[in-house]
N, C-alpha and C positions, 0 to 999 in steps of 0.2 A: 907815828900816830901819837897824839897827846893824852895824856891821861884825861881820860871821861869823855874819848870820842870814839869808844871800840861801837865796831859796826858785825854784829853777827854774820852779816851778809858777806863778808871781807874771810869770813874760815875759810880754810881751802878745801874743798869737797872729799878733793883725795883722799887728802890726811883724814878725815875727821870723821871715821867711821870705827865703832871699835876694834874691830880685825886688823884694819890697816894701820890704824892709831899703834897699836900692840907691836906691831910688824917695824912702823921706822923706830920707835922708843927703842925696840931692841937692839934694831940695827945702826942707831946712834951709838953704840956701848961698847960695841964688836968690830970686828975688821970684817968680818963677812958672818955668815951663819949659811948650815945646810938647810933643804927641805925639812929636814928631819927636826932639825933644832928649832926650828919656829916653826912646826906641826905643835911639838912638845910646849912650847913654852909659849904659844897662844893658846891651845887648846880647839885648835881647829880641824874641822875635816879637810881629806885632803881637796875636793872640790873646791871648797870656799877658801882654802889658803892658795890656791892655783887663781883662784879670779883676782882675791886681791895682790897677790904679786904683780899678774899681768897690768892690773887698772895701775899701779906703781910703775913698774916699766916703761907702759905708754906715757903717762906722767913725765917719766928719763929722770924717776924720784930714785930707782934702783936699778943696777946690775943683775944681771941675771948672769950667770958662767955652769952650764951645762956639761957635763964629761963624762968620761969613766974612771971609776978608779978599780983598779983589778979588773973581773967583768962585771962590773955593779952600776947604772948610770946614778950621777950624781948634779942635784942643781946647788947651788949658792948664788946669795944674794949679797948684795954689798950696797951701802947706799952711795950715790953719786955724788957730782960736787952739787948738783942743783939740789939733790935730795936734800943734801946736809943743809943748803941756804933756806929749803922751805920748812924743813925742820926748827930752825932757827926762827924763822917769823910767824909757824906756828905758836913756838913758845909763848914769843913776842904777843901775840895776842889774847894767847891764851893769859898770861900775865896781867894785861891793860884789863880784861875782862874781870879779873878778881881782887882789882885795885891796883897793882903792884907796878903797875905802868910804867 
């Protein structure tokens, strides 16, 4: 995209919600995070941190890896390679949007 041709319509819906915005930013940073660490460090409920992991998974923007550790279930997310790529042109727009193209 050239600079001074950003098209708002071009965001990518997924990403571009605060929840889920919070969710790949963090998980661009980490190797994975639990439920628990991006409850904490978005400040979400668990309801609303459960939908937007999912709307990201259907996406295949993240991993999702489910388990036990001891008898305790545990989720972690990881972003994918496609995550990392939409990550990446989110930036990319996000940028051309504030000059910086």
């Amino acid at each position: 995209m050239k600079a001074g041709e950003f098209d708002a319509g071009a965001l990518d819906d997924v990403i571009h919600s605060k929840l889920r915005l919070g969710i790949m930013a963090y998980l661009s940073g980490v190797e994975s995070a639990t439920f628990g660490e991006l409850k904490e460090r978005t400040g979400a409920t668990d309801g609303n941190l459960s939908v937007s992991l999912r709307k990201l998974e259907d996406a295949g923007y993240i991993v999702i890896d489910k388990r036990f550790v001891g008898r305790r279930p545990q989720t972690r997310a990881c972003l994918s390679g496609a995550g990392r790529d939409a990550w990446l042109a989110y930036l990319d727009q996000m940028r051309s949007l504030l000059g910086g193209g």
